[in-house]
ChimeraX commands (.cxc) that place a marker at each C-alpha (Angstrom):
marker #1 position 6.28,114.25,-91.53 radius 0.5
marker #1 position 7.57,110.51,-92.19 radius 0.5
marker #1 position 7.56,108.98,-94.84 radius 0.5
marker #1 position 3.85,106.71,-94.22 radius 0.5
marker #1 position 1.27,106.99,-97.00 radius 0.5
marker #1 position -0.85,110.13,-97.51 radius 0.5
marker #1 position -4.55,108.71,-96.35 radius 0.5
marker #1 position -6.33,112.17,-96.47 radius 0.5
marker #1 position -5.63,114.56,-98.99 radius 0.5
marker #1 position -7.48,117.41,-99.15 radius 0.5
marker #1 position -7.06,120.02,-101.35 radius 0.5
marker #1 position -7.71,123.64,-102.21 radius 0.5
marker #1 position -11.15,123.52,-100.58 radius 0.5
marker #1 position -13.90,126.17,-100.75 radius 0.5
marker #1 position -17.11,124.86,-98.97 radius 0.5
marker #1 position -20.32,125.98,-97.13 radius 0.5
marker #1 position -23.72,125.32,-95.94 radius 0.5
marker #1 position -25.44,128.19,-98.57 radius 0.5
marker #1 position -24.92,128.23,-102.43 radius 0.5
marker #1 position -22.85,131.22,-103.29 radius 0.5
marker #1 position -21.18,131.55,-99.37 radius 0.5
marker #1 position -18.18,130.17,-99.09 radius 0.5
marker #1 position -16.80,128.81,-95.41 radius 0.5
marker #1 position -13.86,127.74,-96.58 radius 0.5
marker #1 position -11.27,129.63,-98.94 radius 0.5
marker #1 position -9.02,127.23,-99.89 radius 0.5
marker #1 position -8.17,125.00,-97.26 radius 0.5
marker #1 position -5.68,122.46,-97.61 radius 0.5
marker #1 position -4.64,119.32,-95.52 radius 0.5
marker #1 position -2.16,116.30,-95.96 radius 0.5
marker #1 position -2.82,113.71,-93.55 radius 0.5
marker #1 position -0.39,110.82,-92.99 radius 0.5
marker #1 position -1.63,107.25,-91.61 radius 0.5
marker #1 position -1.32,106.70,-88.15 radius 0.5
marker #1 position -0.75,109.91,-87.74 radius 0.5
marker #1 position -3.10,112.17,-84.73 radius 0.5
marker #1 position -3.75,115.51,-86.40 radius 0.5
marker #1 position -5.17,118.54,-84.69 radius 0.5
marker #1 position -7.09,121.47,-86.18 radius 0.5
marker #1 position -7.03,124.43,-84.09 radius 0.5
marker #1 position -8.48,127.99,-84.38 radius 0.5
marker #1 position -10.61,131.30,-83.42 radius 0.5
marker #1 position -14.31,130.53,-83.16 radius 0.5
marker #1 position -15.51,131.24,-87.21 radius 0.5
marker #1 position -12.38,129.88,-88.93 radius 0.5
marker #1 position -14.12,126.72,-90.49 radius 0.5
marker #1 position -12.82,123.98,-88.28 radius 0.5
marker #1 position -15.81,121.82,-88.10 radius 0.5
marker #1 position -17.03,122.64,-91.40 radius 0.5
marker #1 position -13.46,121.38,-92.59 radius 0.5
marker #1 position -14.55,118.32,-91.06 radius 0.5
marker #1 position -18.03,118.13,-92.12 radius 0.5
marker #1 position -16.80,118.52,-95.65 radius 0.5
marker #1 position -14.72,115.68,-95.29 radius 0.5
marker #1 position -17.62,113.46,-94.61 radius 0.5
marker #1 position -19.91,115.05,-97.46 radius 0.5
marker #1 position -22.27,116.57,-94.50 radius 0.5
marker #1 position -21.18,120.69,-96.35 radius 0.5
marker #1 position -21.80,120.45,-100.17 radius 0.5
marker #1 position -17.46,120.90,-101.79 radius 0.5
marker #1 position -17.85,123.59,-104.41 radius 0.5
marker #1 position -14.17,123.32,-105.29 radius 0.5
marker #1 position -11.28,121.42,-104.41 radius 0.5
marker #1 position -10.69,117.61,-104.09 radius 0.5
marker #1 position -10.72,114.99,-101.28 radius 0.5
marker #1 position -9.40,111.60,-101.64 radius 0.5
marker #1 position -8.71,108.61,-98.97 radius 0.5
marker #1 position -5.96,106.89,-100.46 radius 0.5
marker #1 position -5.60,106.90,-103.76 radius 0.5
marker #1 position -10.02,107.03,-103.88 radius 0.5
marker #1 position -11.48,110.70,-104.97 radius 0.5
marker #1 position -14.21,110.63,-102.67 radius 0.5
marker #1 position -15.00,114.25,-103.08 radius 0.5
marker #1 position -18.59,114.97,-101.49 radius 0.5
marker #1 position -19.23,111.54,-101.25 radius 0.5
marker #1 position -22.03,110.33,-99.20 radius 0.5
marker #1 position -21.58,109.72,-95.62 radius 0.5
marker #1 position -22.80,106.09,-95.51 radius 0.5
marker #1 position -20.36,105.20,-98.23 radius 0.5
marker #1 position -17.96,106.88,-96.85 radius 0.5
marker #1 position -18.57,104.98,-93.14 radius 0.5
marker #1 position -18.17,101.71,-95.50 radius 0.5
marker #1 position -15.10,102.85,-96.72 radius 0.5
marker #1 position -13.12,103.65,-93.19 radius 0.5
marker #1 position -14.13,107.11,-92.05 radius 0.5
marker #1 position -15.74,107.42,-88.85 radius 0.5
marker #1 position -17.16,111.11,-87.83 radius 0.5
marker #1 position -17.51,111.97,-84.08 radius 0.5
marker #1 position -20.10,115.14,-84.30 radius 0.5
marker #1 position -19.87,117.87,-81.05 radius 0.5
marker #1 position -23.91,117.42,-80.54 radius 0.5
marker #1 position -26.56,115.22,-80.79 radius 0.5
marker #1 position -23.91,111.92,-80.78 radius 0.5
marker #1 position -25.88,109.70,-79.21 radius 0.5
marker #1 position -29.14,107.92,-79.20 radius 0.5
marker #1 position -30.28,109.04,-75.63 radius 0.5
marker #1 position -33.36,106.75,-75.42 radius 0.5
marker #1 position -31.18,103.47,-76.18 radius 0.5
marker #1 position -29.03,101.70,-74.22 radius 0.5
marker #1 position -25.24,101.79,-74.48 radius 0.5
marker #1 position -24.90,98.54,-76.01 radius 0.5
marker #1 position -28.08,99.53,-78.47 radius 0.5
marker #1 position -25.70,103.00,-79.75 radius 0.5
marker #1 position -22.65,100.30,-80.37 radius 0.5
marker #1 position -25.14,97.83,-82.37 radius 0.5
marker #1 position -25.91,101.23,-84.61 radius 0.5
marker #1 position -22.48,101.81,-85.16 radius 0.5
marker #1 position -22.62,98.14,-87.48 radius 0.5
marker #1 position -25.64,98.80,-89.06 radius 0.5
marker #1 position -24.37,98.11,-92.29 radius 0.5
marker #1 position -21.93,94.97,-91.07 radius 0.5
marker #1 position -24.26,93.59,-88.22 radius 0.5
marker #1 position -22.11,90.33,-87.86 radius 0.5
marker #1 position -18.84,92.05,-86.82 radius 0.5
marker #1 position -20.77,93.37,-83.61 radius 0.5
marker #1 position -19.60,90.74,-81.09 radius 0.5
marker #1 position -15.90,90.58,-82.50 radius 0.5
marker #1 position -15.83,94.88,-82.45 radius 0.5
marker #1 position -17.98,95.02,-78.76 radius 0.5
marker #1 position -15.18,93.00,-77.51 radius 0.5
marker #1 position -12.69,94.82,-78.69 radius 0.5
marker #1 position -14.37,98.40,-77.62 radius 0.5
marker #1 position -15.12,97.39,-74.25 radius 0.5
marker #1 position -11.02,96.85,-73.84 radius 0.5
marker #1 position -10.45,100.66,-74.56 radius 0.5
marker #1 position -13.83,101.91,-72.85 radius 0.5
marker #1 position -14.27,99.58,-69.58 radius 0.5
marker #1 position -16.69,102.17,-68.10 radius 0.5
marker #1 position -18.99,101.10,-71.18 radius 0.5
marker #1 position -19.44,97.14,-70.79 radius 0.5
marker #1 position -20.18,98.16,-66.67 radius 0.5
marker #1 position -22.58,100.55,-68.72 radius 0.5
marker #1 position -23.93,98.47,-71.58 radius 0.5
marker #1 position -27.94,98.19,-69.67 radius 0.5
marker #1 position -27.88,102.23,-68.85 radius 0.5
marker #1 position -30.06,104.62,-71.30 radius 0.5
marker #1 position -27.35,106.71,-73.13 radius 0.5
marker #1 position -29.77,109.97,-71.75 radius 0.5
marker #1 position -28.71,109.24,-68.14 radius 0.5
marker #1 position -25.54,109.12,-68.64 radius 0.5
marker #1 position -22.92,111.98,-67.45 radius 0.5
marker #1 position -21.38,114.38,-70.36 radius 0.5
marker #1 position -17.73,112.31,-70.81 radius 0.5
marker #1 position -19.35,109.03,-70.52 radius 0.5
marker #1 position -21.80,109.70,-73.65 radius 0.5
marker #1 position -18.31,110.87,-75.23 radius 0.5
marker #1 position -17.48,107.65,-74.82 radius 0.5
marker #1 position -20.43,106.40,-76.69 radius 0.5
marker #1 position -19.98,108.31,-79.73 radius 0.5
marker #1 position -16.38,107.42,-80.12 radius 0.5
marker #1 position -16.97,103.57,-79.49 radius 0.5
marker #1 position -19.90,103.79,-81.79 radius 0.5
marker #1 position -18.00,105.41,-84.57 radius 0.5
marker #1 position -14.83,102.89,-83.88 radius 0.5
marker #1 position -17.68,99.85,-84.14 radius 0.5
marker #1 position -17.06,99.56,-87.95 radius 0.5
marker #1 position -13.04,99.93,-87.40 radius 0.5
marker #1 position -12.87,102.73,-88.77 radius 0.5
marker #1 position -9.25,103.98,-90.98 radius 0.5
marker #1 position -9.60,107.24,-89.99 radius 0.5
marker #1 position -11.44,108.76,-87.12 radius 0.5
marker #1 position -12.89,112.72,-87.24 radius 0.5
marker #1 position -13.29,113.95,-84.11 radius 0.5
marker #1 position -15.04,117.13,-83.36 radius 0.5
marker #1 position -14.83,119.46,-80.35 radius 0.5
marker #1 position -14.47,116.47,-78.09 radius 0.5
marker #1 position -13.31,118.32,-75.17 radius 0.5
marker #1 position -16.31,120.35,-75.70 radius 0.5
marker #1 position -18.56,120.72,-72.50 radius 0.5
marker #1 position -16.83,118.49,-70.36 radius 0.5
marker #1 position -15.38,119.18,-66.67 radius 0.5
marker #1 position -11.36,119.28,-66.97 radius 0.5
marker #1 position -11.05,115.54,-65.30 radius 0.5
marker #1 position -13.23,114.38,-68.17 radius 0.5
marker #1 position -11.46,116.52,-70.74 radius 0.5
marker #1 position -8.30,115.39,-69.47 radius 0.5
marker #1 position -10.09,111.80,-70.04 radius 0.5
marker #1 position -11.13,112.48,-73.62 radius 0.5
marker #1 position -7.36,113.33,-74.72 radius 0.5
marker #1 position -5.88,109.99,-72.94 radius 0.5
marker #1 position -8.77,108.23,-74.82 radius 0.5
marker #1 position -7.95,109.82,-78.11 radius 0.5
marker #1 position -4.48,109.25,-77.81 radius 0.5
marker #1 position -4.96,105.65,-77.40 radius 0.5
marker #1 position -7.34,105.11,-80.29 radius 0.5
marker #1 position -4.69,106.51,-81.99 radius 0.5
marker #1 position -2.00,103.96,-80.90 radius 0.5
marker #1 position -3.84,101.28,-81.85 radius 0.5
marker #1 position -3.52,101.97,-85.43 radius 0.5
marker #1 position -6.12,104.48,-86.54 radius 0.5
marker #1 position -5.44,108.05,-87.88 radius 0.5
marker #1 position -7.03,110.98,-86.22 radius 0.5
marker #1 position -7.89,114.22,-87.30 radius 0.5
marker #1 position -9.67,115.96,-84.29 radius 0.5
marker #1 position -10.89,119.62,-84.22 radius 0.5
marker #1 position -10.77,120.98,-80.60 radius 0.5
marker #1 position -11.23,123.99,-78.67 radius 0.5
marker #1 position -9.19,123.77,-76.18 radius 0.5
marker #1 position -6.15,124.86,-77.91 radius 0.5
marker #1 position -2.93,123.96,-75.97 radius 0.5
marker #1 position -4.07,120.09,-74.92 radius 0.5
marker #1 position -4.68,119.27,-78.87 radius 0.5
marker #1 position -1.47,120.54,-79.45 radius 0.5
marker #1 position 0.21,118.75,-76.55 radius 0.5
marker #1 position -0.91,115.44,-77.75 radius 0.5
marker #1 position -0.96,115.52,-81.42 radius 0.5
marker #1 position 1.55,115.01,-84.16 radius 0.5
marker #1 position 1.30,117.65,-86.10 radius 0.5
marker #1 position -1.61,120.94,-85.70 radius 0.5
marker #1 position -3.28,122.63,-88.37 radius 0.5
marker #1 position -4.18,126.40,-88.01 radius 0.5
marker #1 position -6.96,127.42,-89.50 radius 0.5
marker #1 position -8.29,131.35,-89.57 radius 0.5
marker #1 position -10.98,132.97,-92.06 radius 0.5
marker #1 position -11.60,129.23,-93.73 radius 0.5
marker #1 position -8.04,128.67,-94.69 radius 0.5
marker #1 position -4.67,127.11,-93.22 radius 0.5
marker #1 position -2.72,129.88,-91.58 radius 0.5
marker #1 position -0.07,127.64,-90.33 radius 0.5
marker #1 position 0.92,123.90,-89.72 radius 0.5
marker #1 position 3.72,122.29,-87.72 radius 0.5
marker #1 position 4.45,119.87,-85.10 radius 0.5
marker #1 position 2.33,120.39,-82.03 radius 0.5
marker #1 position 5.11,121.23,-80.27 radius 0.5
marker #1 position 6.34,123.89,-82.42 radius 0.5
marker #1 position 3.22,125.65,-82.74 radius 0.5
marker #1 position 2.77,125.24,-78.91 radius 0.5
marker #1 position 6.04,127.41,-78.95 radius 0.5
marker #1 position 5.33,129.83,-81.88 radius 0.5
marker #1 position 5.46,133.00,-80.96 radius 0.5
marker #1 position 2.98,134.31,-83.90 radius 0.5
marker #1 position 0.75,131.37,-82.71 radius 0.5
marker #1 position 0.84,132.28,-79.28 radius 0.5
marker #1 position 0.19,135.45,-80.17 radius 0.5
marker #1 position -2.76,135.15,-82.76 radius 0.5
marker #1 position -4.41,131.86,-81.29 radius 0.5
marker #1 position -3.18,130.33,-78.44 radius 0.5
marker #1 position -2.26,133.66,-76.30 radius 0.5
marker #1 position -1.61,132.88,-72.64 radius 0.5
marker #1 position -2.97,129.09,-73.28 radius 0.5
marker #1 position 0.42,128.96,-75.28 radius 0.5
marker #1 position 2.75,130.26,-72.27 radius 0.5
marker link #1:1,2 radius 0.2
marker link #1:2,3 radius 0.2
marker link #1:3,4 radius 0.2
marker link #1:4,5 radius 0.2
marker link #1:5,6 radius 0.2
marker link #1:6,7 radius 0.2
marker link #1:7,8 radius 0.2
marker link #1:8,9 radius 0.2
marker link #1:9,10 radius 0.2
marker link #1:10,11 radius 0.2
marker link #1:11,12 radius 0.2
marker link #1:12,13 radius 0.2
marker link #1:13,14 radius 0.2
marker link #1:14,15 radius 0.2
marker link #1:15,16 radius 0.2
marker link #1:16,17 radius 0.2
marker link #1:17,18 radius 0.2
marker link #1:18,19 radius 0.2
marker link #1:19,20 radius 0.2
marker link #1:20,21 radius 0.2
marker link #1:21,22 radius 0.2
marker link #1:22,23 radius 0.2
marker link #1:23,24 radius 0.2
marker link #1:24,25 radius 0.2
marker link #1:25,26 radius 0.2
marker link #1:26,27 radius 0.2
marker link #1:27,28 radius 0.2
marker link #1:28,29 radius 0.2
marker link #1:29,30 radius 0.2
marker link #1:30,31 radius 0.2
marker link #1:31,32 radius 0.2
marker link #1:32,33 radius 0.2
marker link #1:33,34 radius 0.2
marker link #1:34,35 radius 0.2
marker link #1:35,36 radius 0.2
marker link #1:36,37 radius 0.2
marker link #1:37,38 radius 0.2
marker link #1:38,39 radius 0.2
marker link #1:39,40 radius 0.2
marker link #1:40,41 radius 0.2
marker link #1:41,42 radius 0.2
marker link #1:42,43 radius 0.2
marker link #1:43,44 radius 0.2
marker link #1:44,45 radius 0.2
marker link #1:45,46 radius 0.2
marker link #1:46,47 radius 0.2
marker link #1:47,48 radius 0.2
marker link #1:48,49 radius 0.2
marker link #1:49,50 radius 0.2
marker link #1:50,51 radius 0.2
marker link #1:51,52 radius 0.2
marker link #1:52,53 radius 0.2
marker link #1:53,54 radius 0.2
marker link #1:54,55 radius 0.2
marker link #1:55,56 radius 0.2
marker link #1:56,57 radius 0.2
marker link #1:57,58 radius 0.2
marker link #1:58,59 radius 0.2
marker link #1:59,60 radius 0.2
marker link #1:60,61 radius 0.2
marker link #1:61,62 radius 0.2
marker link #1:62,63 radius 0.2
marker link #1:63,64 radius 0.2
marker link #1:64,65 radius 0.2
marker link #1:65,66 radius 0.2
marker link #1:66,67 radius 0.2
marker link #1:67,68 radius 0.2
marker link #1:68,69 radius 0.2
marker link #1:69,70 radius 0.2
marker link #1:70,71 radius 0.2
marker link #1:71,72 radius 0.2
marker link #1:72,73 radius 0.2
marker link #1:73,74 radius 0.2
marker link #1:74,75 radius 0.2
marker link #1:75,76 radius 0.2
marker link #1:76,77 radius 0.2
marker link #1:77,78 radius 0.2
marker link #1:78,79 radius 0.2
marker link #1:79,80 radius 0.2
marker link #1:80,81 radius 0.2
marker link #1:81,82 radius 0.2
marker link #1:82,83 radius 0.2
marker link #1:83,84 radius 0.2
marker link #1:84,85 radius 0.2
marker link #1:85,86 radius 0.2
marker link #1:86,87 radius 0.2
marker link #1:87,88 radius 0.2
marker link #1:88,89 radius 0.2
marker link #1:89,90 radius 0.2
marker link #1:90,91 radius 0.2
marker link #1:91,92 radius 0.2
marker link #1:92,93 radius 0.2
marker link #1:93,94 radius 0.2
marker link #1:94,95 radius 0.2
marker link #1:95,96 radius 0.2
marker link #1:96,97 radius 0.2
marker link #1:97,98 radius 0.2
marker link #1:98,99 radius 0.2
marker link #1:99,100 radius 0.2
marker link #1:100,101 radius 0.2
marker link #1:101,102 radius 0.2
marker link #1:102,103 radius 0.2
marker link #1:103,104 radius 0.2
marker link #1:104,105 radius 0.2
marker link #1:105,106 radius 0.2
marker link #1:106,107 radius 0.2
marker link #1:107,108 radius 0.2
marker link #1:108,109 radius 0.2
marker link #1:109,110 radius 0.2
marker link #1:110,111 radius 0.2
marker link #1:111,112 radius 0.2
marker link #1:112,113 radius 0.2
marker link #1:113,114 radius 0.2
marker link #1:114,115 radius 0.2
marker link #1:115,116 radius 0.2
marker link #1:116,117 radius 0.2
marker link #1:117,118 radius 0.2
marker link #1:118,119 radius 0.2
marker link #1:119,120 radius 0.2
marker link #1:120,121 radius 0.2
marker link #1:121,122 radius 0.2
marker link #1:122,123 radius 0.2
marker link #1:123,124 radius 0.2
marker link #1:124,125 radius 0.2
marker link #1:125,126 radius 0.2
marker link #1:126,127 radius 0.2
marker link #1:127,128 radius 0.2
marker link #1:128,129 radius 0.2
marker link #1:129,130 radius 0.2
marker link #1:130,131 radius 0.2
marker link #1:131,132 radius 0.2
marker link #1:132,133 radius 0.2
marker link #1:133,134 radius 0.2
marker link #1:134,135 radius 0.2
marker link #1:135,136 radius 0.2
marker link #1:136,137 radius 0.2
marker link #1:137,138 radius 0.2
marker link #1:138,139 radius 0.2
marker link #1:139,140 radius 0.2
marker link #1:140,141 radius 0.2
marker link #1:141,142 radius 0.2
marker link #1:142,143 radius 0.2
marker link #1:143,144 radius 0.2
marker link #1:144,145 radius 0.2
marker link #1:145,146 radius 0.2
marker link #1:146,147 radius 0.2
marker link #1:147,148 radius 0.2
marker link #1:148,149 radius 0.2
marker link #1:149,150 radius 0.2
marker link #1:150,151 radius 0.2
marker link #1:151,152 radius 0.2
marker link #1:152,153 radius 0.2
marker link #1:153,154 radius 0.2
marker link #1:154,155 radius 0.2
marker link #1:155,156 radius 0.2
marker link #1:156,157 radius 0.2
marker link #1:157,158 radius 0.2
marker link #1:158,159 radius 0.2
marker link #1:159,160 radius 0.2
marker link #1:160,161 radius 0.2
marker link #1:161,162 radius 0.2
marker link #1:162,163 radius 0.2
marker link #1:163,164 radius 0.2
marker link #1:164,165 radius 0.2
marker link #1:165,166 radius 0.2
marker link #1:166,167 radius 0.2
marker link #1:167,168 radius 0.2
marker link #1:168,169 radius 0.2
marker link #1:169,170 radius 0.2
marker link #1:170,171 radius 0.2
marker link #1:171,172 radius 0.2
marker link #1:172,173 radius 0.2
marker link #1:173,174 radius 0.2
marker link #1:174,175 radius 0.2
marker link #1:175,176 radius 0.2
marker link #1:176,177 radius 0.2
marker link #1:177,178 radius 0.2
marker link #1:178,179 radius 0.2
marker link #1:179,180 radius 0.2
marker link #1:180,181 radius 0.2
marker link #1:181,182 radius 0.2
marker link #1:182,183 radius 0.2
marker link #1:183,184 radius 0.2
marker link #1:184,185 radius 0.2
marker link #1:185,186 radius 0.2
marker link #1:186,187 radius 0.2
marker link #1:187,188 radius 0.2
marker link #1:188,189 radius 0.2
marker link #1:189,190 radius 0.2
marker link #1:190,191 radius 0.2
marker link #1:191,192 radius 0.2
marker link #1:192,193 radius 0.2
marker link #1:193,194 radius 0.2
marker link #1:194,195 radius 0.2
marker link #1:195,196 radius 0.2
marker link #1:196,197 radius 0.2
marker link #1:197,198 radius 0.2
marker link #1:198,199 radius 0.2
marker link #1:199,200 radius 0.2
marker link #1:200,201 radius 0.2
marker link #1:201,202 radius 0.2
marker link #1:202,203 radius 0.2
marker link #1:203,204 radius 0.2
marker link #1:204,205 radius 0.2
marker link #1:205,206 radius 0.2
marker link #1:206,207 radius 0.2
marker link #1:207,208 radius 0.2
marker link #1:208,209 radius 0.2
marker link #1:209,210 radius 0.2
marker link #1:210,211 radius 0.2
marker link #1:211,212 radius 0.2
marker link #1:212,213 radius 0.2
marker link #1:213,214 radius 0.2
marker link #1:214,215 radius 0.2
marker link #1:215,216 radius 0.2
marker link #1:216,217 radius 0.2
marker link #1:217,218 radius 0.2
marker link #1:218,219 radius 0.2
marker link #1:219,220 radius 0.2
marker link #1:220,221 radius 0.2
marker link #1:221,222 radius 0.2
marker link #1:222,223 radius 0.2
marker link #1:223,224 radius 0.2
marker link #1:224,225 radius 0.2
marker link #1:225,226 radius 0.2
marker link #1:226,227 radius 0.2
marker link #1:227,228 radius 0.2
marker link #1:228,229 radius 0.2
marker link #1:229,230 radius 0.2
marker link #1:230,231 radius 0.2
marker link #1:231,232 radius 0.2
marker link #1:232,233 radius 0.2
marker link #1:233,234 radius 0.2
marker link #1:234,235 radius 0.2
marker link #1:235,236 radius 0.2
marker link #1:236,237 radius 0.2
marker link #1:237,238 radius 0.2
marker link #1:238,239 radius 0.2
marker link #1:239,240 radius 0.2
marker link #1:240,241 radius 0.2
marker link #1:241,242 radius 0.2
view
């Protein structure tokens, strides 16, 4: 780790979608700024719930959150849109019977007025879009409504970005798209904390990986060195990690 700021802090967390069972058991993260952060895992560990929980979607029995130096522990997730956090869900993460340019003007619902400064600035990382912007999101093909969802959620300019199973779905030209995308949001300033399934690309790109198994960290390195682990390969990654 450098030495940036802590912008994510979570800690000790034990969450889940029914009162009285827990998804996660104690789950931990320390996120950097600017940093790209990758959460991988077997199917059932609690990666997207980890992320849900982060944007108050699964009710935090115990444990904290903060952004900064804010607690914003099972805060709502308007307030926590207006405070920097945008949240990229795996389904449902577009409006398929508007337009592409009518998802973007949803992403600044609550700052209308910065549309034409943030459309400008979107259409420079997502050219497909603006040759797009008159096309129903519905019609359009699996990694271009990707595309959508992350320019919608980077429409507020966001601080930190949560990215879920982005790869998910996708044919391996437009997963190999989605990574290159994600890795440039990333360069241009905002954090990243991305859960994905496909286990060795996460880890190639991002800074640092997060393992998580049963609803707790497991393990947590550079991508590279958990690319290399040999109890990683093992456990998680198997011949993904050769």
């Amino acid at each position: 780790m450098t030495d940036a700021p802590v912008i994510v802090d979570a800690d000790d967390l034990y969450a889940g979608y029914l009162p009285g069972i827990d998804i996660l058991n104690g789950c931990s993260m320390r996120v950097q700024e600017g940093e790209l952060i990758g959460i991988i895992g077997p199917n059932g560990a609690g990666k997207s719930t980890f992320l849900k929980a982060l944007f108050g979607l699964v009710p935090i029995r115990s444990g904290s959150v903060t952004l900064g130096d804010e607690d914003i522990t099972n805060m709502r997730a308007d307030e926590l849109v207006k405070r920097g956090i945008g949240f990229v869900p795996q389904t449902n993460n577009v409006f398929p019977s508007l337009t592409v340019l009518e998802n973007l003007e949803m992403g600044t619902y609550q700052r209308p007025k910065a549309f034409k400064a943030q459309w400008e600035r979107i259409g420079e990382l997502f050219p497909k879009l603006v040759d797009r912007r008159d096309q129903r999101a519905g019609s359009l093909s699996g990694g271009e409504r990707q595309m959508v969802a992350m320019a919608r959620a980077l429409m507020m300019d966001p601080k930190v970005l949560l990215l879920d199973e982005p790869s998910a779905g996708l044919s391996p030209d437009r997963q190999d798209e989605t990574f290159v995308r994600t890795r440039e949001i990333n360069r241009t300033g905002v954090t990243v904390i991305m859960v994905e399934q496909n286990a060795r690309r996460c880890l190639q790109i991002c800074d640092r990986g997060y393992v998580l198994d049963q609803g707790t960290t497991a393990y947590t390195a550079s991508g590279q060195e958990l690319l290399k682990d040999p109890k990683v390969i093992e456990l998680y990654l198997g011949t993904l990690g050769a």
